[in-house]
C-alpha positions as CSV (number, residue, x, y, z in Angstrom):
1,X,-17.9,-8.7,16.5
2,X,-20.1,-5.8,17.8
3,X,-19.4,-2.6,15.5
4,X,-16.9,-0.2,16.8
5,X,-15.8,-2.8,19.6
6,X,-12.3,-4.7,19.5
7,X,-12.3,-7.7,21.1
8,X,-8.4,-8.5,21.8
9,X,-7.9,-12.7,23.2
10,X,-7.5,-13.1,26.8
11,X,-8.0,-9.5,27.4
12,X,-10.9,-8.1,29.0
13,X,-11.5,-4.9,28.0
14,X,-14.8,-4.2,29.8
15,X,-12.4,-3.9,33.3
16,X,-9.2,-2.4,31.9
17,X,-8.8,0.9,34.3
18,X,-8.8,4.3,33.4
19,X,-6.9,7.0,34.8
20,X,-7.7,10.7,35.7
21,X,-5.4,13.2,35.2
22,X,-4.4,13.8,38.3
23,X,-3.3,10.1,39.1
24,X,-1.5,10.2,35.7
25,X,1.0,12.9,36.3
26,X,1.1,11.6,40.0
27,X,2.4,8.0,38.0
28,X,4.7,9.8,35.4
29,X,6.1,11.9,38.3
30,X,7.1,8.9,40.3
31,X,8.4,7.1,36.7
32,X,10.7,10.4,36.0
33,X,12.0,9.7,39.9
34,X,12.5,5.7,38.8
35,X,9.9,4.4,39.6
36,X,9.3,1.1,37.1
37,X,5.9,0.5,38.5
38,X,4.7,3.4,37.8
39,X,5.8,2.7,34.4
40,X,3.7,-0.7,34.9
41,X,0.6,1.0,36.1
42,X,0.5,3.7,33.2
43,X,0.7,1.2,30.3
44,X,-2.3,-0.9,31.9
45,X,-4.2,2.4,32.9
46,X,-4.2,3.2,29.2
47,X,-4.9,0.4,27.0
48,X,-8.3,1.6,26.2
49,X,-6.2,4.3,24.7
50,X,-5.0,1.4,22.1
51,X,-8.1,-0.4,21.7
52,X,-9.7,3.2,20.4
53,X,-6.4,3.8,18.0
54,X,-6.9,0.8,16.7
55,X,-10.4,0.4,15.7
56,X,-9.7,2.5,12.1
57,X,-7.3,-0.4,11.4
58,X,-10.0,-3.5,11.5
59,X,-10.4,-3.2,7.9
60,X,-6.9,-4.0,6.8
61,X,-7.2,-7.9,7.0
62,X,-4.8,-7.2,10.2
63,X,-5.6,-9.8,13.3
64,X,-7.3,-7.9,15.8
65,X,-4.8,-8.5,18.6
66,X,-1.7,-8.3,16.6
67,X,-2.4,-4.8,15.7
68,X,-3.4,-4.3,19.9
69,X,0.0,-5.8,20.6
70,X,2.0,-3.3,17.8
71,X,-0.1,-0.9,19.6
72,X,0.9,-1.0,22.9
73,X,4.8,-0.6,21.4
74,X,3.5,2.6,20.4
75,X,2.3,3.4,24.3
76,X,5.3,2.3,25.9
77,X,8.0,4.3,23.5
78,X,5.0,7.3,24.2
79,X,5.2,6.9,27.9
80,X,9.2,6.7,27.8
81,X,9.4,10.0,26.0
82,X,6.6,11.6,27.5
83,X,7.7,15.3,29.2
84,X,4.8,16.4,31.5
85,X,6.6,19.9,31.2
86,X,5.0,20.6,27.4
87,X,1.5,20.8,29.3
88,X,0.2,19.0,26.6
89,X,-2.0,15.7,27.5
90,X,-0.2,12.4,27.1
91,X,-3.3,11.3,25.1
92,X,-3.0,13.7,22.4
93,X,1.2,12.9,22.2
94,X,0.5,9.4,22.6
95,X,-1.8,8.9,19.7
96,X,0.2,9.8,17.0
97,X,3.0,7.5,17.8
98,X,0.3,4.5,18.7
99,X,-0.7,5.3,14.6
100,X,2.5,5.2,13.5
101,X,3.7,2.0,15.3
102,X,0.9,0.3,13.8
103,X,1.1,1.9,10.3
104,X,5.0,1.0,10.5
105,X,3.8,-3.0,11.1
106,X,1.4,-3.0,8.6
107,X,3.8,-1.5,5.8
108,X,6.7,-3.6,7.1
109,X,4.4,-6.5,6.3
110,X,2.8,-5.4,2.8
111,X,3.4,-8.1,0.3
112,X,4.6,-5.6,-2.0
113,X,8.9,-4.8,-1.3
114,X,8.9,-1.2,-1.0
115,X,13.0,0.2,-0.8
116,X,13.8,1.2,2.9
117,X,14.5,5.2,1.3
118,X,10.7,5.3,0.4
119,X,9.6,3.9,3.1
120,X,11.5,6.6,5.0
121,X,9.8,9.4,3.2
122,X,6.9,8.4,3.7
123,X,6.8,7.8,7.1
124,X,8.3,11.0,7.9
125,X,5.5,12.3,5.9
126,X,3.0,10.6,8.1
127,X,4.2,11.7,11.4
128,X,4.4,15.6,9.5
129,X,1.2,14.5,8.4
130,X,0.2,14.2,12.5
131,X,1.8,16.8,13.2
132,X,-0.2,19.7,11.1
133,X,-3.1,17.7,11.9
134,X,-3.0,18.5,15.6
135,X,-1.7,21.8,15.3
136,X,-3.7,23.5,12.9
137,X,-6.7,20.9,13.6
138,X,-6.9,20.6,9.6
139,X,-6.1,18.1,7.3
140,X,-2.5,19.1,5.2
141,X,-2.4,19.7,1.2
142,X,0.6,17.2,0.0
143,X,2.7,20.1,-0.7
144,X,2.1,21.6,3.2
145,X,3.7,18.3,4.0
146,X,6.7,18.6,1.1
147,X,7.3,22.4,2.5
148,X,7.3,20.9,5.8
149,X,10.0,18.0,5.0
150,X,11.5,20.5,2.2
151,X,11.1,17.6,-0.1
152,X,10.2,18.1,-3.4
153,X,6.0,17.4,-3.7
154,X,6.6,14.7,-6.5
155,X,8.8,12.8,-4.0
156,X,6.1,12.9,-1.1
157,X,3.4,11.6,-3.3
158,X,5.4,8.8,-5.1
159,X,6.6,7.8,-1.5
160,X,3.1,7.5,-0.3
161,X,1.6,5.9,-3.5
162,X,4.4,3.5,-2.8
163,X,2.9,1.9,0.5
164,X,-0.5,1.7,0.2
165,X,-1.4,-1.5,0.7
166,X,-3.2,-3.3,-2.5
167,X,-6.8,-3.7,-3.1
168,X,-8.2,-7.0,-4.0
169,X,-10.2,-7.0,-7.4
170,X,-13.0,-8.8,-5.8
171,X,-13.2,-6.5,-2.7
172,X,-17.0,-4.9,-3.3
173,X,-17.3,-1.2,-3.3
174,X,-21.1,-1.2,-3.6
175,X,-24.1,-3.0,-3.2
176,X,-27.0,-2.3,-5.3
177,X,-30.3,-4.7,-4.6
178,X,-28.0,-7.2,-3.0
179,X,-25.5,-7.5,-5.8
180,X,-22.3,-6.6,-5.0
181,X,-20.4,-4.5,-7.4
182,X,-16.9,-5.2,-7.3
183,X,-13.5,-3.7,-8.3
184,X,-12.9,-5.6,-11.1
185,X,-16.1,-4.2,-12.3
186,X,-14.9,-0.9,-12.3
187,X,-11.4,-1.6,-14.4
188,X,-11.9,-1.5,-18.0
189,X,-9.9,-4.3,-19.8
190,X,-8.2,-3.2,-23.0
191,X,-7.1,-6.4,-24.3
192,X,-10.3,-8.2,-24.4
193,X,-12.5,-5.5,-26.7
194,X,-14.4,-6.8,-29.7
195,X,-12.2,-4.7,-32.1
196,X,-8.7,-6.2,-30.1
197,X,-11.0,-9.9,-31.1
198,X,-11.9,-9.3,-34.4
199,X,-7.6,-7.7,-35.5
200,X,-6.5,-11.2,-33.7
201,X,-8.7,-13.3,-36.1
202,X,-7.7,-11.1,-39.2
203,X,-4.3,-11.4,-38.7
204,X,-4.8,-15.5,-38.1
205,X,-6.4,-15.1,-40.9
206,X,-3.9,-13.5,-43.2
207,X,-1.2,-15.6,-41.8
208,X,-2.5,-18.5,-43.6
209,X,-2.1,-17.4,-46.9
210,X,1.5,-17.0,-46.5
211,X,4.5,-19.7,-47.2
212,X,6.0,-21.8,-44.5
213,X,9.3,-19.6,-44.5
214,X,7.1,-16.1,-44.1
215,X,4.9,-17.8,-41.3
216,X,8.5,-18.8,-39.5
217,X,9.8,-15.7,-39.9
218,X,7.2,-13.3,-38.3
219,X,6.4,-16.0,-35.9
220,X,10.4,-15.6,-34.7
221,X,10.5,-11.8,-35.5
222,X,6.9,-10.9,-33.7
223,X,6.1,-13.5,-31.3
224,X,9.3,-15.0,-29.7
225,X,10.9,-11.1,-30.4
226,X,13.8,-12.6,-32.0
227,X,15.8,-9.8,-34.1
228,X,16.7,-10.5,-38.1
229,X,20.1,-11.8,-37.0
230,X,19.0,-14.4,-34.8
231,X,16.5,-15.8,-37.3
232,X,18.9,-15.3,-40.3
233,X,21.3,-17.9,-37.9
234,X,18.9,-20.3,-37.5
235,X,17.3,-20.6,-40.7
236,X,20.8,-20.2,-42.5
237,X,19.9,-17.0,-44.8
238,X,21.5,-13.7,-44.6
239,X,19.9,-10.6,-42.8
240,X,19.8,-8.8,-45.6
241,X,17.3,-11.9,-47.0
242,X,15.3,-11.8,-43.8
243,X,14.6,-8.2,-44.2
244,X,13.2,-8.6,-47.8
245,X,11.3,-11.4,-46.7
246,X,9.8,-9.9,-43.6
247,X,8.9,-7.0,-45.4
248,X,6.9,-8.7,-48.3
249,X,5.3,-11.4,-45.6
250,X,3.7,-8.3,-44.3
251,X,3.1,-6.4,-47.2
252,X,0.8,-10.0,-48.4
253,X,-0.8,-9.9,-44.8
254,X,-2.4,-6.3,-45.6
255,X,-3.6,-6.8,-48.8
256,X,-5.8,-9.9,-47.1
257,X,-6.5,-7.7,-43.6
């Protein structure tokens, strides 16, 4: 696939039509008076309009036409509820609701289960997000957008932490000489350090030098998390024995650690 071209399956989008602004308000003038094929004529007059919106989604693992057909939801619901008395162009209120039509799919289908009351926020936050965007022609701080929803900020940012879509460790961020470096390489792994190593064959270590009861006991206690009761049941001692016999296991393990 050419960069910055979509190819969409039986579509050809070299001949889809484009229409000046004059024929469009001609077509949404007729709609308003019911028309319906006026209505046809302005959806196919701008699909390029959805091909362009979604060319900043080809990266999301998203098939290329699915995302064209979410699309053009977004252009009919913008054409229905376009009002050619805002004097505002139908592409600049059309856009915004192509992008959220598609970013509504693509969280819908996220393999992570966000609750629907997040998912609310956020998307309200998105379409605020839109909003400032075109009106002030900057991007919006987070707490613009909470003073916008009269949210608190916290809420905003855990709502839109909550449905970004997750990144594959092995997706490469950087390629230096040809070697990809990858996320994974990035991510520091606590539980594999040499000094994590070394306590795990110390303690193994210690272990052995203790009775069969001690080994059973802080192998119940600290490894199948079993509390003093529960092993005091099942070996048929008192609590009171398990805690004095816990206690000088592990007292014995430090003097060998």
């Amino acid at each position: 696939m050419p960069m910055n071209k979509v190819e969409i399956p039986g579509v050809n989008t070299a001949k889809l039509p484009v229409l000046t602004n004059g024929k469009m308000r001609e077509l949404f003038s007729a709609l308003q008076a019911g028309d319906i094929k006026a209505r046809d004529e302005l959806i196919n007059g701008n699909l390029r309009l959805v091909l362009s919106v979604i060319q900043r989604f080809q990266n999301r693992g998203e098939h290329s036409d699915d995302l064209f057909q979410v699309g053009c939801i977004g252009l009919m619901k913008a054409i229905d509820n376009f009002d050619l008395g805002q004097n505002v162009k139908f592409s600049t209120y059309a856009v915004p609701m192509i992008i959220g039509e598609i970013r509504r799919y693509l969280r819908d289908n996220n393999p992570i289960r966000v609750s629907r009351s997040l998912r609310d926020v956020a998307y309200k936050a998105l379409q605020v997000r839109d909003y400032l965007v075109h009106r002030f022609a900057k991007e919006p701080t987070i707490s613009e957008i909470a003073e916008e929803l009269a949210v608190p900020r916290e809420d905003v940012l855990y709502a839109l932490d909550a449905i970004q879509e997750p990144v594959s460790l092995f997706e490469p961020i950087y390629h230096d000489s040809g070697d990809p470096i990858f996320v994974m390489d990035q991510i520091a792994d606590e539980h594999n350090q040499d000094k994590n190593w070394l306590e795990g064959i110390a303690i193994r270590e210690a272990m052995r030098r203790l009775n069969d009861r001690e080994k059973m006991i802080l192998s119940m206690r600290f490894f199948e998390g079993k509390t003093q009761m529960e092993v005091a049941d099942e070996i048929g001692i008192s609590q009171a024995q398990v805690s004095r016999l816990e206690k000088a296991a592990l007292m014995h393990m430090r003097k060998h650690m």
